[in-house]
Residue, then its C-alpha position, 0 to 999 in steps of 0.5 A: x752689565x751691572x745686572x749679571x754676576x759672575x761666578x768663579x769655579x768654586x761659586x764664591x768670588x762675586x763681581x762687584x757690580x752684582x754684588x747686591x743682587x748676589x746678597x739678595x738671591x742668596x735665601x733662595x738658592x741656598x735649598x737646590x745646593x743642599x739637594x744636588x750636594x746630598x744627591x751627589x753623596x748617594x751616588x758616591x759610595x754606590x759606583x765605589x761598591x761596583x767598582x770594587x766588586x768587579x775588581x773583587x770577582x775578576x781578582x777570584x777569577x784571575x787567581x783561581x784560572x792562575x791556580x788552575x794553570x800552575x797546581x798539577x793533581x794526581x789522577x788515578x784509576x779505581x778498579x776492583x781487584x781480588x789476592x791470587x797467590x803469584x804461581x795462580x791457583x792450580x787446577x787439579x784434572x783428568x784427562x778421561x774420567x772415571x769412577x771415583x774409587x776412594x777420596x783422601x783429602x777434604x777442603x782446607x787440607x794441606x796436601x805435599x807435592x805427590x800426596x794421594x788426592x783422589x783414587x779412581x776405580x781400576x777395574x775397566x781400566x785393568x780390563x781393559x790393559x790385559x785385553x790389549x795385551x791379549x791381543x799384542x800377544x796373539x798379533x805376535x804369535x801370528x807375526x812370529x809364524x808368518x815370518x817362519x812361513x816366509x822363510x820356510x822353516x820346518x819348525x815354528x819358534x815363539x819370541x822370548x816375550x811370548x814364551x816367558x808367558x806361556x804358562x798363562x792359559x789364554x796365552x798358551x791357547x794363542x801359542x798352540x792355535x798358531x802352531x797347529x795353523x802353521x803346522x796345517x798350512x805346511x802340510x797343506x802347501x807340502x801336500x799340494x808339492x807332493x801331488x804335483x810331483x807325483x805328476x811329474x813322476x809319471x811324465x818322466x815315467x812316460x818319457x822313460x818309456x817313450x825313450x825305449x820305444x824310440x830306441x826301439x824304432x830306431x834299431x829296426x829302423x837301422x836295419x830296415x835301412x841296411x837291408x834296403x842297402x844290401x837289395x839295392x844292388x840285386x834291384x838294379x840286377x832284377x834279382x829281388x822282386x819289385x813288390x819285395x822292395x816296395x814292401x821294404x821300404x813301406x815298412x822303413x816309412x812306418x818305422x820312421x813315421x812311429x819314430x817321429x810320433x815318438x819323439x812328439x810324445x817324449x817332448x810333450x811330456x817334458x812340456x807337462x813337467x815344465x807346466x807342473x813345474x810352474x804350478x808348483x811355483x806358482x803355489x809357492x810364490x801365491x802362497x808367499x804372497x797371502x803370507x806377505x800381506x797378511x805380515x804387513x796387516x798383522x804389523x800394523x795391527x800390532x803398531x795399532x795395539x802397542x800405541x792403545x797399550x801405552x795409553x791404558x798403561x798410562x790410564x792405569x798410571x793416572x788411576x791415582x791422582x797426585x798433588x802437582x804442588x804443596x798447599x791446601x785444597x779446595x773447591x773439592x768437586x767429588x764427594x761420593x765413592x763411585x761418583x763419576x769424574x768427567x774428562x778434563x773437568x776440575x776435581x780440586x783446586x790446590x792453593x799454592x802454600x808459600x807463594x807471593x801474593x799478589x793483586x788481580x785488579x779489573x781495570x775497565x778498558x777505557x782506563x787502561x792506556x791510563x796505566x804504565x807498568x811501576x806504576x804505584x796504586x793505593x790498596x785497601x781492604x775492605x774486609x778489614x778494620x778500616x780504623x786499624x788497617x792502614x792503606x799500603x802501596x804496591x806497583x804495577x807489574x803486569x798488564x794483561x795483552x789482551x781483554x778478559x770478561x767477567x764470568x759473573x757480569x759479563x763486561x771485558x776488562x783489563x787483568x791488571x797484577x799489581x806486586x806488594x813489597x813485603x815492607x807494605x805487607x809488615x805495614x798489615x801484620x795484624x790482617x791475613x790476606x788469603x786468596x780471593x780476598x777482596x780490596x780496593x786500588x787507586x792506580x796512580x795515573x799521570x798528574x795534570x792541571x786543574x785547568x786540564x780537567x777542566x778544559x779537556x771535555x770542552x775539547x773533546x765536545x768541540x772535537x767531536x762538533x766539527x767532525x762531519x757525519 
C-alpha cells in the first residue's frame, strides 16, 4: 500500500513508502493542528477551575459540619429581674380598720423594730370594751344570784371581781337591781310556802278536831254497847221492852255510822296536806328549774362576752401600730388624721435594713426546665453606667414551685432567686443597689454543639409532621 501512510502515537514517525506524499500534505495540515491544540488549551484550565471549586466548597462544608460537631456553646436564658432584700419587703396591716388617729413616720424614714408607726383613734374601740365589760359584770352578778337561789341561801353575796367595782355608779345599779330581784323572788317563793302551809294548818286543825269527835263517838259507842250487854240478859227474860232495845241498838248503829264518817274526814284531810304537801314541792322544784335554765343561758352569755372582750382588748392592743422589723418606710398609704384604714389592706411597707440582697428574675415558663438550682447567670444593670460597671455573677438558689403572673402584663411566669456573693457586690462599690432596682440576667443553661442548634428544629419539624391528628 505505496499510497497510505502510517502514523505512530505521537504523529511523527512516517513509513517510507508515504513518505513523499507526507512532504507534500504537510502545508495543508499544519492550520487544523493549530486549531485543535489552542481548543484543547481553552478547555484546560476551565475543568482545572470546577474541580478546584468543588474541592474548595466541600472543604468549607466538611470543616464547618466538623466545627459544628465538636464546638460545644453556652446557652443561656435572658430574663428580667428586680433587687428584693433576702427576708422580702414587709407588709405592715391591720386586721379590722379604723380611723387614723395620728401619723408618725413618713416615706424614706428608718423605723427600729417597735417604733410607733401609725396611732388609731380609740374612742369606739374603748367604748366599745366598757359596754362588754358592763355587760360581763351584770352576767355576773346575775349568774352570782342565781347560784344563791339554787342553794337557797338566805343571803346574797357578789364575787370579789364585782365588789372591788362597786364604787363605779353603773356597776353599783347592776349590784342592787339583783339584790332587790333576788330578795323579791324569795319573798315571792316564801310567800307562796307560807300560804300553802297555812293550808295544811287548818287541815291538821280539822284532823284535830275530827280526832276528838272520833274519841267522842267512840266513848258513847263503848257505852251504847255496854248497855245493849247488860239488856241482854233482861231480853231474853222479856224484862226489857222489845222497842226499848230496838231503840238501843239504832242508836249504837248511828254512833257507829258517825264514827266511820269521822275517820273519812280526818283521812281526807291528811289526803289535802299530802297534796299541798306536793305543791310546795312542785313550787320548789319549777322554781329550781327556771333558776337552772336560766344559769346555764347566763353562762353561756357570759362565755360569749368574755370571748368578744378579748377580742376589743386585743383591738385596743392594735390601737397602735408598731414596726415588725428595722428599715425604712415606704409606699405610706394614709396621709390624713382621721382618714379611714380598711381591714387587711397595706398601710406602709417597711424595707428591711441590713438584709441581703438578692435577685427576683422572671423566667418565662417555657424556659424553665433550662434552668437547674447553682446555676451561674450574668447580671447587669441597666440603671447603671455601662462603661464604668462591670457585669457580676450570682447563682441560682431558688426555683419558684409554682407559676406566678405579672400584675402589669398579666403573663405567668417562673419566680427565679438568683444570690450574689459579696465578693461580686465589692466588684460594683461605686453603685448602690436598692430594692426594686432593675437588671438584666443571662442564666447559664447546659452547653451544646453548634450542630444541635442547628439540627434540633429540623427534629422537632419532623417530630411533629409524623404525628397523626
Amino acid at each position: 500500500m505505496p499510497d497510505r501512510a502510517s502514523i505512530d502515537g505521537s504523529g511523527q514517525l512516517l513509513t517510507h513508502t508515504g513518505l513523499h506524499h507526507a512532504a507534500s500534505d504537510a502545508g495543508s495540515a499544519t492550520p487544523a493542528r493549530n486549531e485543535t491544540r489552542t481548543t484543547a488549551a481553552v478547555h484546560a484550565p476551565v475543568h482545572h477551575l470546577i474541580f478546584g471549586g468543588v474541592f474548595v466548597v466541600l472543604g468549607l462544608f466538611g470543616g464547618f459540619g466538623l466545627w459544628a460537631a465538636r464546638t460545644e456553646l453556652a446557652g443561656a436564658v435572658i430574663a428580667p429581674a428586680t433587687v428584693v432584700v433576702e427576708s422580702s419587703v414587709k407588709k405592715v396591716q391591720h386586721p379590722t380598720g379604723g380611723i387614723v388617729g395620728a401619723i408618725h413616720v413618713r416615706n424614706g424614714d428608718l423605723v427600729r423594730e417597735g417604733d410607733l408607726l401609725i396611732t388609731l383613734d380609740d374612742t369606739q374601740t374603748r367604748a366599745n370594751l366598757q359596754i362588754l365589760t358592763n355587760q360581763i359584770v351584770e352576767t355576773s352578778a346575775r349568774l352570782a344570784r342565781l347560784t344563791a337561789e339554787q342553794t337557797g341561801a338566805a343571803t346574797l353575796r357578789f364575787p370579789d371581781e364585782i365588789e372591788q367595782w362597786s364604787t363605779d355608779t353603773a356597776v353599783s345599779q347592776i349590784i342592787n337591781g339583783e339584790t332587790v330581784l333576788f330578795d323579791s323572788r324569795r319573798l315571792s317563793l316564801e310567800g307562796q310556802e307560807k300560804q300553802l302551809r297555812e293550808r295544811i294548818l287548818q287541815f291538821e286543825k280539822e284532823i284535830a278536831g275530827l280526832t276528838a269527835q272520833r274519841a267522842a263517838k267512840a266513848t258513847e259507842i263503848e257505852l251504847i254497847s255496854s248497855e245493849l250487854a247488860s239488856l241482854a240478859t233482861l231480853e231474853q227474860k222479856r224484862l226489857v221492852p222489845a222497842s226499848k232495845m230496838i231503840a238501843l241498838r239504832r242508836e249504837a248503829a248511828r254512833l257507829k255510822g258517825e264514827h266511820a264518817q269521822i275517820e273519812a274526814g280526818i283521812a281526807q284531810a291528811k289526803g289535802r296536806i299530802a297534796e299541798v304537801e306536793i305543791v310546795i314541792l312542785q313550787q320548789v322544784q319549777q322554781f329550781k328549774k327556771e333558776v337552772a335554765a336560766e344559769t346555764r343561758d347566763a353562762q353561756a352569755r357570759q362565755a360569749e362576752l368574755s370571748e368578744r372582750r378579748v377580742a376589743a382588748e386585743d383591738q385596743l392592743k392594735r390601737i397602735n401600730i408598731l414596726a415588725p422589723v428595722t428599715g425604712h418606710v415606704h409606699q405610706l398609704a394614709v396621709h390624713t388624721v382621721g382618714g379611714v384604714v380598711s381591714p387587711a389592706e397595706p398601710i406602709l411597707l417597711i424595707v428591711p435594713d441590713g438584709d441581703a440582697l438578692t435577685l427576683d428574675a422572671q423566667v418565662a415558663p417555657r424556659d424553665r426546665e433550662q434552668i437547674a438550682l447553682g446555676a451561674t447567670a450574668k447580671i447587669r444593670f441597666a440603671a447603671f453606667n455601662q462603661r464604668t460597671t462591670p457585669e457580676i455573677e450570682g447563682r441560682v438558689k431558688l426555683i419558684a414551685a409554682d407559676l406566678s403572673e405579672d400584675r402589669r402584663t398579666g403573663l405567668p411566669y417562673y419566680s427565679v432567686r438568683i444570690a450574689i456573693s459579696d465578693g461580686e457586690l465589692a466588684r460594683i462599690a461605686g453603685a448602690t443597689l436598692v430594692p426594686g432596682l432593675p437588671a438584666d440576667v443571662q442564666i447559664r443553661t447546659e452547653s451544646r454543639t453548634a450542630l444541635s442548634y442547628l439540627v434540633k428544629p429540623i427534629e422537632d419539624q419532623f417530630a411533629k409532621a409524623f404525628r397523626e391528628r
